[in-house]
Each structure stands twice: as C-alpha cells, then as structure tokens.
C-alpha positions in Angstrom: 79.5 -23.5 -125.3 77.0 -21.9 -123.2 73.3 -23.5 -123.5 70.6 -21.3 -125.0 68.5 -22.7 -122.1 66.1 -20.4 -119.4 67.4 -20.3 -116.1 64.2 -21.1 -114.8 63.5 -24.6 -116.4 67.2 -25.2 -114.8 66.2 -23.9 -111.4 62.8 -25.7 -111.2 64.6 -29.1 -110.7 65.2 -28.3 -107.3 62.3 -25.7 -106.3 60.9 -26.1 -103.3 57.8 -24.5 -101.2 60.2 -22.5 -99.0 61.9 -20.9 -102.4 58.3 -20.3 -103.6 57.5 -18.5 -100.6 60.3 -15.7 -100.6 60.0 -15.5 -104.4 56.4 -14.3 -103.5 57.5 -11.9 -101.3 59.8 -10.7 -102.8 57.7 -10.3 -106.3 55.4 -8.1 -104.3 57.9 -6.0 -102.8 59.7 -5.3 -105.9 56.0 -4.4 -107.8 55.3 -1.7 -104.9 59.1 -0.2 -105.4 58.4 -0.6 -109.1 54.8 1.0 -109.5 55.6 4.7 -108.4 59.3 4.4 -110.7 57.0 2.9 -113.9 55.2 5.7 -113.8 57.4 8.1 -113.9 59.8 6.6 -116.4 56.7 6.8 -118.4 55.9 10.4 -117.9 60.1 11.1 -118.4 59.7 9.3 -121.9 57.2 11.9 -123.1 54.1 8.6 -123.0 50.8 8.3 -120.8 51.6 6.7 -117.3 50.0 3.6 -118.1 52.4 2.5 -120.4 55.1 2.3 -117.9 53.2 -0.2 -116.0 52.0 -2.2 -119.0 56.2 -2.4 -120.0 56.9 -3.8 -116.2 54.2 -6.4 -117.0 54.5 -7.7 -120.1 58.5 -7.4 -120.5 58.9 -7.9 -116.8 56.9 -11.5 -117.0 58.6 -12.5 -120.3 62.2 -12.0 -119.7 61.8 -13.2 -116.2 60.1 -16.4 -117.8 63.0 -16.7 -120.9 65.6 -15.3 -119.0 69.5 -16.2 -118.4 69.7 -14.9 -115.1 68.3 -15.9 -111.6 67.2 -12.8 -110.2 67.0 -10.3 -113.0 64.1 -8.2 -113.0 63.0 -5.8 -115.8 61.1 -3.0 -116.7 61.1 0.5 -118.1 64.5 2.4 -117.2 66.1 6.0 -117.2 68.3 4.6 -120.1 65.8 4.9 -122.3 63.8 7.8 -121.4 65.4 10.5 -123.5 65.5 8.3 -126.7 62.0 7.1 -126.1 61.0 11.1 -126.2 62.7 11.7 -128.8 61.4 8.9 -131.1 57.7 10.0 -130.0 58.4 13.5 -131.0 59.6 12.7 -134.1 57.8 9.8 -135.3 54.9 9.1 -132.9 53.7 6.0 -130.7 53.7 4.4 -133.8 57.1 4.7 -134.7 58.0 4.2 -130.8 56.4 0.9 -131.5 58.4 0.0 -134.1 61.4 1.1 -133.3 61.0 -1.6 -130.2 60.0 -4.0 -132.1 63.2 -3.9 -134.3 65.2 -3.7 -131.7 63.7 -6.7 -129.6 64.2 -8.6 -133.3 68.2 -7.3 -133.4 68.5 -8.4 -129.4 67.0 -12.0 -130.6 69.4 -12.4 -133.5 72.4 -11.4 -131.6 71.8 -14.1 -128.4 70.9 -16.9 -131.4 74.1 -15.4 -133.2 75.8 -15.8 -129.4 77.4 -12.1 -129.6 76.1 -12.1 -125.3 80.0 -11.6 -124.9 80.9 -8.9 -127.1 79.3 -6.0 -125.4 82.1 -6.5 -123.2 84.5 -4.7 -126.3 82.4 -1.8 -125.6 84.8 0.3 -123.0 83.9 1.2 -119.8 84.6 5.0 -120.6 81.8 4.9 -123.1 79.2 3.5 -120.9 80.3 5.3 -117.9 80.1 8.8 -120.4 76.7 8.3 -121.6 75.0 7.1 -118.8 76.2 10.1 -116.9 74.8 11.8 -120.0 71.2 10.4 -119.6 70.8 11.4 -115.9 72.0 15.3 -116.7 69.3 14.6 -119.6 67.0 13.2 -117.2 67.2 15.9 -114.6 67.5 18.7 -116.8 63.9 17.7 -118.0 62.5 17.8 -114.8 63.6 20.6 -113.5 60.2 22.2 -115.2 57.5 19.8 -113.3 59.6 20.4 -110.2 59.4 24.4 -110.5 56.0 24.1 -111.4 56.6 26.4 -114.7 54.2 27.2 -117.6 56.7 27.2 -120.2 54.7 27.4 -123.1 56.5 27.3 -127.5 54.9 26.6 -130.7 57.2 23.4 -131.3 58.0 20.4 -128.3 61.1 20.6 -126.9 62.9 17.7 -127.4 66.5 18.3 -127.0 68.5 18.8 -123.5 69.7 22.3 -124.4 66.1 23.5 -126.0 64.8 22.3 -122.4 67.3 23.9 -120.2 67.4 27.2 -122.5 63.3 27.2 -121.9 63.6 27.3 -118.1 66.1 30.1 -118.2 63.6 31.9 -120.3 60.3 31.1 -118.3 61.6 31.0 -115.0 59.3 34.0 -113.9 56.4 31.5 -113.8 57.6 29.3 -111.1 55.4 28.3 -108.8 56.6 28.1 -105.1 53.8 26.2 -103.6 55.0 23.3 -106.5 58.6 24.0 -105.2 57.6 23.0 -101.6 56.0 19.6 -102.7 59.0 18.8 -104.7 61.6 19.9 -101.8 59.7 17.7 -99.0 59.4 14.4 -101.8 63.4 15.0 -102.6 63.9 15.3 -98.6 62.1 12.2 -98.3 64.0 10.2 -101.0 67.0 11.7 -99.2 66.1 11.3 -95.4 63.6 7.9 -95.7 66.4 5.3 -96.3 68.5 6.0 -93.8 66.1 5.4 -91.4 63.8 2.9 -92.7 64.8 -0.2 -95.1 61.9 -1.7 -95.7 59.7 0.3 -97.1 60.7 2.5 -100.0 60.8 6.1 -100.1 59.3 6.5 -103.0 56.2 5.3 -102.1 56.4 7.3 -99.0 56.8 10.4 -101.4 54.1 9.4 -103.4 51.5 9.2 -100.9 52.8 12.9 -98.2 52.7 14.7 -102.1 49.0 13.5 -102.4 48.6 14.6 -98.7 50.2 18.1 -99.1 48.0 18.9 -102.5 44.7 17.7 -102.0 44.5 18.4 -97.8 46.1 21.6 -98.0 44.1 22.6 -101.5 47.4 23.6 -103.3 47.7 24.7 -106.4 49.9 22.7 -108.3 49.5 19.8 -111.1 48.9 16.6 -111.2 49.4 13.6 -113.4 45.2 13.5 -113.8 45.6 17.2 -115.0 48.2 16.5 -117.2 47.2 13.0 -118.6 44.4 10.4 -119.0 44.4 7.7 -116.9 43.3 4.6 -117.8 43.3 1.3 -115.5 42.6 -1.0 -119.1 44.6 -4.6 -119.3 47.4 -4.2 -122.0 45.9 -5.1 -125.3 47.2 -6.2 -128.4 47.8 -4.1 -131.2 49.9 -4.6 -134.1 51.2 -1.5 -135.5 51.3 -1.0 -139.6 55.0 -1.2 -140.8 56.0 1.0 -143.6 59.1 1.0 -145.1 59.9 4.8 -144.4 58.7 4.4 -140.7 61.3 1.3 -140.6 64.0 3.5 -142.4 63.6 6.8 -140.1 63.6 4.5 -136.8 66.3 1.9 -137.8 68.9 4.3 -136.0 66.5 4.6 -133.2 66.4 0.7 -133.4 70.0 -0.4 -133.0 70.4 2.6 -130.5 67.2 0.9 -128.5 69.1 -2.6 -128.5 72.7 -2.2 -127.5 71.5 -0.2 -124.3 69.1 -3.1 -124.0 71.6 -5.1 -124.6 74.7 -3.6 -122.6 72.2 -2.6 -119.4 70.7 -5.7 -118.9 74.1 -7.8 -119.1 75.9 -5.4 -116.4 72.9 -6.0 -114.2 73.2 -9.8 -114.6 76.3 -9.6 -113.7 76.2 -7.3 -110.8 72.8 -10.2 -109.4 75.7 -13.0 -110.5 78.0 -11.5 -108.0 75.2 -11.6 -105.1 73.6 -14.3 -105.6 76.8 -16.2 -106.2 75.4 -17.8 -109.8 76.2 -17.2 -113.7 74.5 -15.7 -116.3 73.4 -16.8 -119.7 74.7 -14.2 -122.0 73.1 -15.2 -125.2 70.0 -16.6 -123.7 68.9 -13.2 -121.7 69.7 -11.4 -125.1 67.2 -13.9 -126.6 64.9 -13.1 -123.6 65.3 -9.4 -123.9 64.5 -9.5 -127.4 61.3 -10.9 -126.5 60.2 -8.9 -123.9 60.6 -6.0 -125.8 58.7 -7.0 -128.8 55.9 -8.2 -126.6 55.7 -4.9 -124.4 55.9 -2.9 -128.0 53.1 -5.2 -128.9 50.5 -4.3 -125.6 51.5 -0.9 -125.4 54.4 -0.6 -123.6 57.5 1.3 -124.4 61.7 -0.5 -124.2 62.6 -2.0 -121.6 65.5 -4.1 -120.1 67.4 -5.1 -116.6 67.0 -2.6 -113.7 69.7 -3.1 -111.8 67.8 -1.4 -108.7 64.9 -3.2 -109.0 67.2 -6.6 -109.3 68.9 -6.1 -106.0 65.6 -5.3 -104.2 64.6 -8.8 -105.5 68.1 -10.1 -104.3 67.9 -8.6 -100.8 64.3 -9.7 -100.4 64.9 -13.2 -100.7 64.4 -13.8 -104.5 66.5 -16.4 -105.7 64.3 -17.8 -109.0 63.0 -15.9 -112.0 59.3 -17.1 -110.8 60.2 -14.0 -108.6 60.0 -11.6 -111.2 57.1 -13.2 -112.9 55.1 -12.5 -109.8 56.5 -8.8 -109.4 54.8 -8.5 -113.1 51.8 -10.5 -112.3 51.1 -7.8 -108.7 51.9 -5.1 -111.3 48.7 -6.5 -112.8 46.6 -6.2 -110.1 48.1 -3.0 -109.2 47.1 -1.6 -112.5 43.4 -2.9 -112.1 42.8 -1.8 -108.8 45.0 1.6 -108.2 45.6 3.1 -111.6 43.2 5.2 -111.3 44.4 7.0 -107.8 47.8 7.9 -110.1 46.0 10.7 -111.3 46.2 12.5 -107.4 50.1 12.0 -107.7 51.6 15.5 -107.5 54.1 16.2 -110.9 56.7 18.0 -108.6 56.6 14.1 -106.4 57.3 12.6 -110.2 60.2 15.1 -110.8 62.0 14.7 -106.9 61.6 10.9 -107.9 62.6 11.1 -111.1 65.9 13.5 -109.3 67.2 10.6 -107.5 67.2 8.1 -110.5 69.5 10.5 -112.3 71.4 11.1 -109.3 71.8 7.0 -108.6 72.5 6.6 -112.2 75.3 9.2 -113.1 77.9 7.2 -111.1 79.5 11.1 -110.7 82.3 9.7 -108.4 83.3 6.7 -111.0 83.4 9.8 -113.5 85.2 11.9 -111.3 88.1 8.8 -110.3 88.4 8.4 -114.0 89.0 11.8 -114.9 91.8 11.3 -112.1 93.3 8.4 -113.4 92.5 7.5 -116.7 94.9 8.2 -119.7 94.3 11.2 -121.5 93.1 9.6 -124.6 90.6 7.5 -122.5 89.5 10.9 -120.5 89.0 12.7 -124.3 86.4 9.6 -125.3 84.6 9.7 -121.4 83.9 13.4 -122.0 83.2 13.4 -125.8 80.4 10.9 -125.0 79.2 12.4 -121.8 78.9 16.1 -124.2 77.6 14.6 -126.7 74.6 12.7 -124.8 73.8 16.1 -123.3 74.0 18.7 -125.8 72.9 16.6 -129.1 71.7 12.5 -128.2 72.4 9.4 -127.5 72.8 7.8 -131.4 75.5 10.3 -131.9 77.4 9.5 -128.7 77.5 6.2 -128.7 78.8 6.1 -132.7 81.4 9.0 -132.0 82.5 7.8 -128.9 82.8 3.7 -130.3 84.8 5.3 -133.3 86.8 7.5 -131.4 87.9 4.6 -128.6 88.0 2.0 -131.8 90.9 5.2 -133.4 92.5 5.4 -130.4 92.6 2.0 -130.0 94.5 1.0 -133.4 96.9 3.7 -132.4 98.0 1.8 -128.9 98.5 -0.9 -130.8 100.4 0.7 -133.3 103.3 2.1 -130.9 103.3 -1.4 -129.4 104.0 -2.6 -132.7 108.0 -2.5 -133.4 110.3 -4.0 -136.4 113.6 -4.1 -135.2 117.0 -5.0 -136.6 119.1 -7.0 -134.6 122.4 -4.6 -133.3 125.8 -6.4 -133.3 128.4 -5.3 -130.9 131.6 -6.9 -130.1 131.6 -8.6 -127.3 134.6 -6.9 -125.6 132.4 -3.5 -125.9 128.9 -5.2 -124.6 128.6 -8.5 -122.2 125.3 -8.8 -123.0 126.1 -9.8 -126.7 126.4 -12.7 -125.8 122.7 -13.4 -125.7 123.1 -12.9 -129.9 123.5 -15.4 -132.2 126.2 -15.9 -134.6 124.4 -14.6 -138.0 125.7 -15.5 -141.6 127.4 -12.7 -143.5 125.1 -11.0 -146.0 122.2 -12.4 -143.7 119.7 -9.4 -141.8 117.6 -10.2 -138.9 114.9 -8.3 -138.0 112.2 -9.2 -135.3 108.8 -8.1 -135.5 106.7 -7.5 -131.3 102.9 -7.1 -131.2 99.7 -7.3 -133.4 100.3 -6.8 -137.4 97.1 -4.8 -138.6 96.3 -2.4 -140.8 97.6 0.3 -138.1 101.2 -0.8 -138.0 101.6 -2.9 -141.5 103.4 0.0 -143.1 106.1 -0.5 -140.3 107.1 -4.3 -142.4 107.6 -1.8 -145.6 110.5 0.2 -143.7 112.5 -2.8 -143.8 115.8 -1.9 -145.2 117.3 -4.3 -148.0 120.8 -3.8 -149.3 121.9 -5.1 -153.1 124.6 -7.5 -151.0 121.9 -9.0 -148.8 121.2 -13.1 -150.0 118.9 -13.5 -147.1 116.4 -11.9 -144.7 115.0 -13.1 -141.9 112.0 -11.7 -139.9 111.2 -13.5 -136.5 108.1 -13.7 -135.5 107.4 -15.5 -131.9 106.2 -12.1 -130.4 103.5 -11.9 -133.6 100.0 -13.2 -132.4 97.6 -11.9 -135.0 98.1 -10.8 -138.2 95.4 -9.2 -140.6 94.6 -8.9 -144.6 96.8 -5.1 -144.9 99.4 -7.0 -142.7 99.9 -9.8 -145.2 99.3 -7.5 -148.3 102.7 -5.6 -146.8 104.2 -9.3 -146.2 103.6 -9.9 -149.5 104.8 -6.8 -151.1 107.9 -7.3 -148.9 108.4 -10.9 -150.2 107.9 -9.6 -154.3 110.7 -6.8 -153.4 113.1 -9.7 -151.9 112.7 -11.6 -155.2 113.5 -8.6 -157.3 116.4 -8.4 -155.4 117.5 -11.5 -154.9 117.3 -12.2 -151.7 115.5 -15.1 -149.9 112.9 -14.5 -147.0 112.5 -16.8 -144.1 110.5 -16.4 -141.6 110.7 -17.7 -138.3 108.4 -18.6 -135.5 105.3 -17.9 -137.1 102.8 -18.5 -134.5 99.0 -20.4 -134.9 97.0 -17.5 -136.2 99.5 -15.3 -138.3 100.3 -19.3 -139.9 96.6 -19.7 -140.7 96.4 -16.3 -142.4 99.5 -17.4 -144.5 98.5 -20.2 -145.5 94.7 -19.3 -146.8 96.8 -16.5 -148.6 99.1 -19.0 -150.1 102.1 -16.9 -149.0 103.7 -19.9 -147.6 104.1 -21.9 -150.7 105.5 -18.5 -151.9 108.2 -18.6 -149.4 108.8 -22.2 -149.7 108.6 -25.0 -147.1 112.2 -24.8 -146.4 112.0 -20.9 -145.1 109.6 -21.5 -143.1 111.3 -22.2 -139.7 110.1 -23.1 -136.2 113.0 -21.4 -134.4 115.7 -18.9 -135.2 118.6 -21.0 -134.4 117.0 -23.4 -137.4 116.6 -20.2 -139.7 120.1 -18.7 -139.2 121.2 -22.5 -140.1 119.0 -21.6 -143.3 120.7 -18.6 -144.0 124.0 -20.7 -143.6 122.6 -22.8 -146.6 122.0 -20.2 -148.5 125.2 -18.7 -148.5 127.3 -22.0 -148.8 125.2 -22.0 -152.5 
C-alpha cells in the first residue's frame, strides 16, 4: 500500500550541497516564469493581482513541503480561472474563500480515504473536452483587454457567451493603439522561444509593453488603472461560514477539487516520466488539500500542479520539492520588492499572455486526432463537454459529460454481455462438434461471457425453460463480476427452476461472482452439490439427476 509519506522527508536522506544548489536555481527561475503568469491568472479569475501571487506562495510552499511528487510545483492555473469568476460574481471573495476551503477539506479526505487512483476512471475524453473548454473560455474573455474596448452593462458578465455577445456589440470602441501592444506581446510569446531558452517570453513581454506605453505616452490601460495594488505579506483571515454560503458554494466546492485533484495528478505524472521517479497519489491529494485551504486562508484563490511551471523546474535542474519551496519563498521577495511596478503592466500584455495559456492548454491537435479516431459514442461525450464548458460552465460539463460516458459505458458492457445456449449438431454435418460435450437428455446448457450488472441482468431472465427440462446448467468461467440486480435475476431464475422442477447448477463460478453468492445465501439455495468447479463435473451432475 502506498505510504502517506512527503516526498521530501524521503528525499532528504540523501541531499547533498550540489542538489541544494540547482534546487536554488531552479526555484528562482521558476518564481520569475511564475510572477508575470500569477498575475494574470489572477486578473483572468475576476480578483486583484495580488492574490495570484499570494496563491503561488502560500500553496506553492505547502504542497511543495507535503507533497508526493519530486518536482511538482504549484500555483494558480487557467483551470480554475472561469470558475473562480464565476464564484466571485455570484457569491463574493467570501464565498471564493469558502468554496476553497471546502474543497482543500474534500482533497484531504480523499488522499486519507486513498481515492489518488480513481481519477484515473475519469476518461480521457472528458478531460481533454473541458480543458479545451476553459482555454476558448479563457481567450474569449480576453479578447476585450486585448482590443482595448469600453464595453460597459448594468450586470457583470459572467458567462462565455454574455462575453463574446458584448464584444460583438461594443466593438466600435476598440482601441488600435491597445491592439498594437497586444500584437507585439503575442509576437513576442510567439517569436522569443524559438530563439532564446533561457529566459521566458513572458517576462520579455511584460517589460517592451511597459516600454511601448509609458515611452511612447500611449493611451491604453493598465493594471494600476484598473486595480489597487498592494505589495502587503499575505495575512490571515478566517472567513465567517454560514450554512447558506456553504450550501450555494458546495457545487462550486467539489467542482474546485476534482480539477485540483485530476490537474495536479496528470502533472505528477507527466514530472514522474522526466524525472524517472513515482508519485504518491494519496499523499499529494493530502498535500493539495492543504495548500488550498492555507492559500484560501491568506488571500489566495485555488490552486494546484502546473504542469508548465513543473517542467521549467525539471529542465532547470530541480530534482527535490525544496525546489519549489524556494520558487514560493523568491515569490516572497518578489511581492515585497516589485509589486508595486505591476501596476505599469499594460492590460493588452496580460491578455497576449493570458492568449498563449489557452492556446498551450486546449491540446487542439489531441482534440482534433480524437475526433479522427475515436468511436462515435466517445466523440458525442468529447464534444458534449467541450459545448457545455463554453456555452454554460464547467459544473455542468463535467456532471453531464461523467453521466453520459458512465451510460455509454454500461451499454458497452451490455453488448459484451451474451447468454448463449449451447447448439448441437451431428457430427457428420459439423467437425467442429466435436469440441462439445456429451449432454444428458432433458439437460440445457447455457454459458453466460462478460460482466453481470444491472445493464445486462435482464439477459439471465430470457433463459428459456421447457416443462421436460430436469436440469439447467449455466457456465460461468467467462463471468468476472457480478452485481446486486445480477443476483436478484439469479435468484428469480433459481425460484422459476423450482416451480418447475428443474434443478440449477452452476458451473465455474469464479472468485468475485462466488463471494456475491455466498453473502446472498444463493448458494445454500442451489445446494453444495450444484455447485461445480468444471462443466465436465456438472454435466456428470446432470447425469445424476436424471438416473433419479
């Protein structure tokens, strides 16, 4: 069973000063590529920049410190962005605050309840559809800042179509000189990486968007216009729990902590796979958990594992979590010292940024290939989810899209499911009869292939009896699992045998369909004697029977 242990106390045993060096570096490195992408993950989530930054340090340091991976680093992500708006909107920091709270709670009960390895029944269509979603979500609600519109109603727009329906409607306003700043940051974001590895092009973007607006005196916002900024340490504030608050955001809640939940894991194991290491499912849940509770706690908003942050640490030379404890503690200093020069930062630089998450995070050609490829049934649940995240949120697209894939799934197994009675031929007509046993007279065989559920348990009730029939057998060696409708139809088929007559015996009855039976009490129903290990041993049965 997996430890519920921190990677770091496990790495520490053989730290050295050479480890601790790279770890520093590449903690600083991470904290510069992180600063400009806090920020604006803020600004995206509809909160003051600040709060980004104050997420990066306080979740950053404590799932780093708690962690089950390595190298995982966290901090605010696109993920949440739409969601955290949304929340705000609707319910305020305060509910924000709570929301996080509750989820970070739900994260730590699932890694103590060990469910690290069950967001791996989640399918791959589902994520692949909604985070796809989030970045059209994400880019549609920048295309404002990046236009430089003065879009201007009497209610917030909170929804993705509300958003892109305003732009249509105020796109007389745009301001060109915005459009410039925005079109050199996105050519930067673009142009910078191929050239240049080291340093990141956001940061570069960052700092010609200053340049452009304040040395050529244009006229276009910035985040001081816009927001406050404040360079205060994260303080502690406990927020005043109601039980309608906690009603309204429990959605919001559960929402907040399978993303967590399913975004961090994927990145561990994407940092598992360069790093050559293994995760602790359960104990990063745990770590999570905490992380988001304290950032909810100082001011932050959700957070989990970034997955590009996680491989700048990787490629950097980060190889401990004391990595990303330093990348939080730099964010620190950052916010002390710097903070306050946010407010230059040109809103059209935020939005080309903010253009290239959604574009690195919409995975468009994995969407495209599984359009391709997939079934048709898998292709319906991609695009319900993807639509679904756009036009209404993420809470509905994630519970139609799990119940949909969940229907679709019962029904696979359902066709897979077959009761068949065994054909007999002569063998002069059909050579392969030979691979048939001799059955009694007055003796049906019928073999039962794949999972008995709820799906498929109507399938044992079409099992023909005739009033000459003294025995039925159904073989079972191809059953692996059996459920409570299953056994309910087994024993409905066993009471309609008796009215008859006739005698059931089963054979082959493998480990978990026999532990279902036998809880039931169905096997004292059928008797020791019918219950066979083979079917050579229950045709001998039937034999029995008929000698009686």
């Amino acid at each position: 069973m997996e430890k519920l242990k921190p990677k770091l106390f496990s790495v520490m045993k053989t730290y050295t000063k050479e480890q601790f060096i790279k770890d520093v570096i590449a903690g600083i490195i991470v904290a510069i590529i992180a600063l400009p992408l806090s920020i604006a993950l803020a600004l995206a989530s509809g909160v003051t920049p600040e709060k980004g930054i104050y997420t990066a340090i306080t979740a950053g340091f404590v799932i780093s410190f708690l962690g089950g991976s390595r190298v995982q680093i966290a901090g605010p992500t696109a993920a949440f962005a739409t969601i955290v708006a949304g929340i705000v909107a609707q319910n305020g920091m305060e509910g924000l605050v709570i929301a996080t709270i509750l989820a970070g709670i739900i994260l730590i009960l699932m890694g103590f309840l060990r469910l690290g390895n069950l967001i791996k029944f989640i399918p791959y269509t589902i994520t692949t559809g909604f985070t796809s979603g989030i970045a059209v979500t994400i880019l549609v609600g920048q295309i404002k800042d990046f236009l430089g519109l003065s879009i201007v109603t009497e209610e917030p727009l909170i929804e993705t179509m509300e958003k892109l329906t305003a732009v249509f409607d105020f796109i007389h306003t745009i301001n060109w000189e915005a459009v410039i700043v925005g079109v050199v940051c996105l050519a930067i974001l673009i142009v910078w990486p191929m050239f240049f590895k080291k340093i990141p092009p956001s940061l570069i973007a960052v700092l010609v968007g200053i340049a452009m607006v304040k040395g050529l005196k244009m006229n276009v916002n910035t985040i001081g216009d816009l927001y406050e900024i404040s360079n205060k340490l994260p303080a502690l504030s406990v927020p005043q729990f109601s039980f309608d608050t906690v009603k309204n955001v429990l959605p919001d809640a559960f929402t907040i902590a399978i993303l967590a939940a399913i975004e961090s894991l994927l990145s561990c194991v994407v940092a598992d796979s360069m790093v050559n290491s293994r995760h602790r499912s359960n104990m990063e849940l745990i770590a999570q958990g905490a992380g988001n509770v304290t950032s909810a706690l100082f001011g932050g908003i959700p957070a989990t594992g970034a997955i590009a942050r996680t491989a700048a640490n990787v490629k950097n030379g980060g190889r401990t979590p004391i990595a990303g404890m330093v990348h939080a503690i730099s964010l620190l200093l950052i916010l002390v010292v710097l903070m306050p020069y946010a407010a230059l930062i040109p809103m059209p630089t935020i939005a080309a940024i903010l253009f290239m998450v959604a574009y690195n995070m919409s995975e468009w050609r994995k969407f495209v290939h599984l359009c391709k490829t997939a079934p048709k049934s898998d292709i319906l649940v991609l695009v319900t989810t993807f639509v679904l995240t756009v036009v209404f949120d993420l809470v509905v697209a994630i519970e139609v899209g799990i119940l949909m894939a969940a229907i679709l799934f019962m029904k696979r197994m359902s066709d897979v499911t077959e009761v068949e009675g065994w054909k007999y031929i002569d063998d002069e007509d059909d050579p392969d009869s030979l691979s048939l046993r001799k059955v009694p007279e007055n003796t049906r065989v019928y073999e039962i292939s794949g999972p008995m559920f709820f799906a498929a348990a109507d399938k044992i009730l079409n099992i023909s009896l005739d009033d000459k029939d003294n025995c039925l057998i159904l073989r079972m060696r191809s059953v692996s699992a059996i459920d409570a409708t299953a056994m309910h139809s087994l024993e409905e088929l066993q009471e309609k045998c008796v009215k008859k007559n006739i005698t059931l015996v089963l054979s082959h009855v493998n480990e978990q369909p026999m532990k279902v039976m036998q809880k039931a009490g169905f096997d004292k129903k059928v008797g020791a004697k019918n219950m066979c290990v083979h079917i050579d041993e229950a045709l001998k049965r039937a034999e029995e029977l008929q000698k009686k």
